[in-house]
N, C-alpha and C positions, 0 to 999 in steps of 0.2 A: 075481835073487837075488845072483846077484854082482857083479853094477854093483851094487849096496847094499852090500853087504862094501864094497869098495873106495872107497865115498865113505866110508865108515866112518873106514877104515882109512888115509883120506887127511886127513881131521878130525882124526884123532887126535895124526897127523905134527906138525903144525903149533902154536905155542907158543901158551898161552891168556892171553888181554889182556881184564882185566876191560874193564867195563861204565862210563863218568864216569854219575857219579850226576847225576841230572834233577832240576835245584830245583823246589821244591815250587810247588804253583801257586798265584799268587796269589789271595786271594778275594776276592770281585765283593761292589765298594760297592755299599749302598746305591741308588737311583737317588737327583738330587741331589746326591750328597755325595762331596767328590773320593777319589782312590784314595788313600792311606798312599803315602809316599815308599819307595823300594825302600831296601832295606839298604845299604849300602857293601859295597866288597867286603872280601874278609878282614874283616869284623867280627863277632863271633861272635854267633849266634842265640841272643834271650833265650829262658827256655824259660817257662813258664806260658803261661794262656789266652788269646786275643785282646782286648784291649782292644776294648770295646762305646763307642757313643753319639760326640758331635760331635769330631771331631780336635782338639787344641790341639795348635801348633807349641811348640816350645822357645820361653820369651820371652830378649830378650837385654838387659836392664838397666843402666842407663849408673850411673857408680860415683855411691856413696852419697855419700861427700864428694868432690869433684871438687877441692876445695881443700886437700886434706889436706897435700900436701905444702908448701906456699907457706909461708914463713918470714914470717910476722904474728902481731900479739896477738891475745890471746883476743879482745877486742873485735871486733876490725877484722876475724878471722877469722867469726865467728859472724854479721856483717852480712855480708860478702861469699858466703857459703854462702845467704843468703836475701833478697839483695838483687842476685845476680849479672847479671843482664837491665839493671842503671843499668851496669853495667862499659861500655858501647860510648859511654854520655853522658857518663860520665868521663873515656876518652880522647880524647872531641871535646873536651871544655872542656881537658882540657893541652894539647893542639895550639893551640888560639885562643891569639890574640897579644893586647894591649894597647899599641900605641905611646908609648914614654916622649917627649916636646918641653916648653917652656916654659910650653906650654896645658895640660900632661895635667891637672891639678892642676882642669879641669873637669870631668871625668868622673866625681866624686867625686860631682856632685850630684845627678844622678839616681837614684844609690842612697841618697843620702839624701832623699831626694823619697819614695823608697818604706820608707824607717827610718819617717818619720814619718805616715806613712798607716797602718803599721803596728800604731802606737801608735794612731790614732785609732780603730784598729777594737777594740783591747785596752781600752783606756777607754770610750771608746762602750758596749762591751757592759754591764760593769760599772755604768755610770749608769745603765743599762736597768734594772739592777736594784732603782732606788728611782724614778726618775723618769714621771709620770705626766702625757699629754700634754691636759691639759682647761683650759678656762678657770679653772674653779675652786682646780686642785692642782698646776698648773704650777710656780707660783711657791714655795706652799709645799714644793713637795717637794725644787726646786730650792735654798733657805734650808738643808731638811732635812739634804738633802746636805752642804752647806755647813757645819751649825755640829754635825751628830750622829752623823752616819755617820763610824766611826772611818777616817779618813786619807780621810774621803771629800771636803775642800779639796784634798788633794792630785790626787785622781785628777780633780775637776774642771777644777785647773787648768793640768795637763798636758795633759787635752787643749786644752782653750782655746789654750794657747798651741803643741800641737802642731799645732794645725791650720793659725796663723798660719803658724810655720815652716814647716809643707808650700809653701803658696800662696811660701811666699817661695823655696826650695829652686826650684821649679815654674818661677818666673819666670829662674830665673839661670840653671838647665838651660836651658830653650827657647832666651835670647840667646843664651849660650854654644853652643847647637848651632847656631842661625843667623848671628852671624858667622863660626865656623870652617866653616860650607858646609858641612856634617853632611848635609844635607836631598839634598844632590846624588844624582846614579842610583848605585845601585839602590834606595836609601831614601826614596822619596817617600813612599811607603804608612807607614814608620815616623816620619816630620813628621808626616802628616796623624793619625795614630793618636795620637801625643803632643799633638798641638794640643788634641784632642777629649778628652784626659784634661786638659789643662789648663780647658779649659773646664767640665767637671766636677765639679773643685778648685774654682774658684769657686761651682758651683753647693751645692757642699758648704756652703762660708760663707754666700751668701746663707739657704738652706732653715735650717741650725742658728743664726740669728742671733735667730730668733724664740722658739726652744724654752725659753729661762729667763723668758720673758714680765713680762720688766720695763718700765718707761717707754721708755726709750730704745731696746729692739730693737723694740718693738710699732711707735713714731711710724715710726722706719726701715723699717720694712717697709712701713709704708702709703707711704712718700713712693715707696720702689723697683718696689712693686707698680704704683704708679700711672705710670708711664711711663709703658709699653706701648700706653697708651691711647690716643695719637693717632695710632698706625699703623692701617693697614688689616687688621680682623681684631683689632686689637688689645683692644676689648673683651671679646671673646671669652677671650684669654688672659689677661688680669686676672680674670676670675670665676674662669676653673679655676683658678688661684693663688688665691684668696680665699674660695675654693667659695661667694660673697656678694658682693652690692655694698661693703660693706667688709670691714678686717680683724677676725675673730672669734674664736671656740672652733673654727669651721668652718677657719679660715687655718689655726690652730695644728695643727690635725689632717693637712691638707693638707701642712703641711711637715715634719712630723713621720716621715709615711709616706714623702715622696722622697729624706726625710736618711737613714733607717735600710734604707730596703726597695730603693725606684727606682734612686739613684745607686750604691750600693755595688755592684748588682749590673751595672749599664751599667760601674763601673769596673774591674770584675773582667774583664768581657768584654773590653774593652778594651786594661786590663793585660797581659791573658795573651797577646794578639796582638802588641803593641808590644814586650812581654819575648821572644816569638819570633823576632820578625826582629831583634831584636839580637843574638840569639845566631846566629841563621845567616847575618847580614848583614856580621856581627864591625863594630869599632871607627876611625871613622874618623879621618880623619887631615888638619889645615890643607891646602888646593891648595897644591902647589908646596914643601911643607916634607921629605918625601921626594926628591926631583928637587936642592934645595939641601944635604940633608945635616944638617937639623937634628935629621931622628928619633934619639937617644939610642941608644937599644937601644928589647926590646919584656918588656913581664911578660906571664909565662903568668897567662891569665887563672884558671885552678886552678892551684894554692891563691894564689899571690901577689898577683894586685890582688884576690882576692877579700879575704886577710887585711888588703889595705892598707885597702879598704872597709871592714871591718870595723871597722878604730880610727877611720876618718870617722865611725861609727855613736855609737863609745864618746862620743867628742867631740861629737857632736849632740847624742846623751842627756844627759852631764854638763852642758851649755848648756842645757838642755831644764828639768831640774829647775831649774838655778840662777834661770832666768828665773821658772819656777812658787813659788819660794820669797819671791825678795826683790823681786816684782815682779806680785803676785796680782789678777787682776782683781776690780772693784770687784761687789757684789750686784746694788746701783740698789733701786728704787723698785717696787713694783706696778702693773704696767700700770691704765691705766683708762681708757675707749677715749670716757668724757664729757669727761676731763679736754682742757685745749688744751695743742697741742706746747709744749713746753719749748722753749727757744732753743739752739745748736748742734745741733741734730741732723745727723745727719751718718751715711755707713754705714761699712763696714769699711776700713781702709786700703787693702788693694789694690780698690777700687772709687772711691775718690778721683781717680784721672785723669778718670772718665768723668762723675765728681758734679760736677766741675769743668768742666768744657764745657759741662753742660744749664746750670748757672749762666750763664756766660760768653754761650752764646745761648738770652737772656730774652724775644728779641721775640719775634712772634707767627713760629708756623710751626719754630718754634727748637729744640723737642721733635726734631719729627717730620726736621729736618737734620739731629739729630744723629743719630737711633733710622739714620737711611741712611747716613749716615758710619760706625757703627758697625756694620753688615750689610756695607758692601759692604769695608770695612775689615778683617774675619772672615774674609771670604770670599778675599781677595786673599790673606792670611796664611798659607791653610790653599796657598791653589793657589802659592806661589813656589816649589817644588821642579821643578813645569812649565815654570813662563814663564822659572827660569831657566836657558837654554839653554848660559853662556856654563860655570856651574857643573858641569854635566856633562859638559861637554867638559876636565875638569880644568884652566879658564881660570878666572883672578880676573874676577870681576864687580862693578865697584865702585858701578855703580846698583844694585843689590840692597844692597850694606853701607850707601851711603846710605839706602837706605830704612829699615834696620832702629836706623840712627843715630837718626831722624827718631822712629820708634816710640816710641825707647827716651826720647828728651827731650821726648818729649808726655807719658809716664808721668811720669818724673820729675819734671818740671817742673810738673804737675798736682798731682800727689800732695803737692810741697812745700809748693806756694800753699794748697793745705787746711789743711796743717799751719800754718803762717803765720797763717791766719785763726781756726781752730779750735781749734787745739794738737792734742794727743795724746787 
C-alpha cells in the first residue's frame, strides 16, 4: 500500500505532456482497385463522406488557344489554331533553298507541267458532264458541247490545248533536268519517276485522241493501234487497245476508261512520289557551278520561288486562254469506219518523231527495228542516272550530254520533217 502511494505520488511530480494525435486509418480498397493518394501534409481535411466507385485523378488540360498570344490576323490566327500539326512542314519549306544561276529560269517548268495537268483534270471533269463515250453519241455530244453548252467551246478548248501545253512543259522539264545533270545521286528514283510520268502524259494524248470520234482521230488511232503488231506478243496488245480486231464503239470505250479512270490515277501515284523526293531531295544545282561561283544567292523556297512560280502559272494561263481563243481547234468530220482514210493523216505532234522513223524504215522488218530502237531506247533513258558514274561523282560527263544532244535532234529534226510534209 505504500509502494502504491508513492508511485502515485511520484506521477504526480512530474509535468503532463499530452498525447500526438494518431491519424486516422486509412480504409482498405476495394480488392483491385488502387489505394487514394495520401494527403499532403499540412493540407487540411475535407470534411463530408468518402467518395464511393472508380478514382479519377485530377485531369491536367493543355490551354484552350495555345495561340492566343501570337501577334496575327484573324485569318491566319483561326488556321493556325486548327491547322497547327502543318507548322513543322512549314518550317521545313522556309529552311529549303532554291539556287539562283543563269539556268534557274528552268525550274519554272515543272511546276508548270503540273499548272497544266491541273487544268486538265478541272476541264476533264466538267466535259464529263455532257460527254457520252458510244459509237453513236460521241460525236454528237462532242458538236453539243461545242456549239450549246454555254462557254462549253471554251472549256473544250482549254483543255485541248492544255493538254498540248502539258506534253510540251514535260518535254522541256525532262531536257532541262538532263543536261543540267539533275538525275545525278541521290536522285535517280526522282528521273525514273519523272520519266514514267512522262510517259503517261503521252499516254494521256494518245487514249483522248479518239474520244471526239471524228474522221481524223478514228483513221489515227487505227494506224497507231496498229504498230504493235509485229512485235512479239504484240497482237495480244492491239486487241486489248481495240477490245476487237478493229477500231469500234468497243476502242472508244477502252480508251475512254484509261483517259478518265487508269492514267489519272497511275499519275496521281506517281505524282505524289516524285513531288516527295523533291521536297526531301531539295533543288539541284549545274556540276561545277557552285565550286566556280556562279550560284547568285538562293530563294527560300516558302513563300518566294513558290510566289515566283505562281506568276509562271498566271503567264501560262493567260497564254493558255489566248491560244484557246484565236487559235480553236477545228470539229472534223464524223467518224465512219467504211469510209477509206483521207490523205495526211498523221498523230499528234509530239508523236511525230517516232511517225517519222516507221516512215523512213519502210522495208520489210522496219516496224519491228524500229518497235526495238524504241524499247531499248526507253529503257536506256530511264537507267542514265546509273550508268552515269562520272555525274555522281560531281564530274562533267560529256558522253551522256552527247547523248541527250543526239535525242534531242532526232525529236526535232523528225518533228519538223512532218511538219514540212503535212503542215500543222
Amino acid at each position: 500500500m505504500a509502494e502504491e502511494n508513492n508511485n502515485i505520488q511520484a506521477a504526480a511530480s512530474k509535468p503532463s505532456v499530452p498525447d500526438k494525435p494518431k491519424p486516422p486509418a486509412a480504409k482498405p480498397s476495394a480488392p483491385g482497385k488502387p489505394n487514394p493518394p495520401a494527403p499532403k501534409t499540412g493540407a487540411p481535411a475535407k470534411a463530408g463522406p468518402a467518395k464511393r466507385g472508380v478514382y479519377k485523378p485530377s485531369e491536367v488540360r493543355a490551354e484552350t488557344n495555345p495561340f492566343k498570344d501570337n501577334k496575327r490576323g484573324a485569318v491566319q490566327s483561326w488556321m493556325q489554331e486548327r491547322f497547327y500539326i502543318l507548322n513543322p512542314v512549314i518550317d521545313y519549306l522556309k529552311k529549303k533553298e532554291v539556287p539562283q544561276h543563269r539556268l534557274s529560269f528552268f525550274y519554272y517548268f515543272g511546276g508548270l507541267t503540273l499548272f497544266f495537268f491541273s487544268i486538265q483534270i478541272i476541264t476533264g471533269l466538267l466535259l464529263l458532264f455532257y460527254y457520252r463515250p458510244t459509237e453513236a453519241e460521241a460525236f454528237a455530244r462532242f458538236v453539243y458541247i461545242q456549239t450549246e453548252v454555254p462557254f462549253g467551246w471554251l472549256i473544250r478548248q482549254v483543255h485541248a490545248w492544255s493538254a498540248n501545253l502539258m506534253v510540251l512543259m514535260a518535254f522541256i522539264h525532262m531536257f532541262s533536268t538532263f543536261f543540267m545533270k539533275a538525275y545525278r545521286k541521290p536522285r535517280e528514283l526522282m528521273w525514273v519517276s519523272g520519266f514514267v510520268l512522262l510517259i503517261l502524259t503521252l499516254g494521256f494524248g494518245f487514249t483522248g485522241y479518239l474520244l471526239p470520234w471524228n474522221e481524223l482521230a478514228y483513221f489515227a488511232t487505227q494506224i497507231g493501234t496498229e504498230v504493235p503488231k509485229v512485235a512479239p506478243g504484240g497482237e495480244f496488245i492491239v486487241r486489248l487497245l481495240r477490245g476487237g480486231e478493229e477500231v469500234g464503239g468497243e476502242t472508244l470505250t477502252r480508251m475512254f476508261a484509261m483517259h478518265v479512270v487508269l492514267l489519272p490515277g497511275l499519275v496521281m501515284l506517281f505524282l505524289s512520289g516524285h513531288l516527295f523526293l523533291v521536297q526531301v531531295l531539295g533543288t539541284s544545282s549545274p556540276i561545277g557551278y557552285k565550286e566556280a561561283g556562279l550560284i547568285k544567292g538562293y530563294d527560300r523556297f516558302f513563300p518566294d520561288f513558290i510566289v515566283k512560280d505562281g506568276v509562271a502559272w498566271l503567264i501560262g494561263f493567260a497564254l493558255l486562254i489566248y491560244l484557246a481563243v484565236v487559235f480553236p481547234w477545228e470539229i472534223g468530220v464524223k467518224a465512219d469506219p467504211l469510209a477509206a482514210a483521207p490523205d495526211g493523216i498523221k498523230p499528234e505532234w509530239y508523236f511525230w518523231a517516232q511517225f517519222q522513223l516507221l516512215k523512213d524504215l519502210k522495208f520489210e522488218g522496219g516496224e519491228l527495228l524500229a518497235i526495238i530502237i524504241f524499247t531499248i531506247g526507253a529503257i536506256v533513258w530511264t537507267l542514265v542516272p546509273f550508268m552515269d558514274k562520272k555525274a555522281s561523282r560531281e564530274e562533267k560527263s560529256p558522253l551522256f550530254t552527247i547523248l541527250g544532244l543526239l535525242v534531242l535532234a532526232f525529236m526535232v529534226i523528225g518533228t519538223f520533217r512532218v511538219y514540212l510534209e503535212y503542215g500543222w
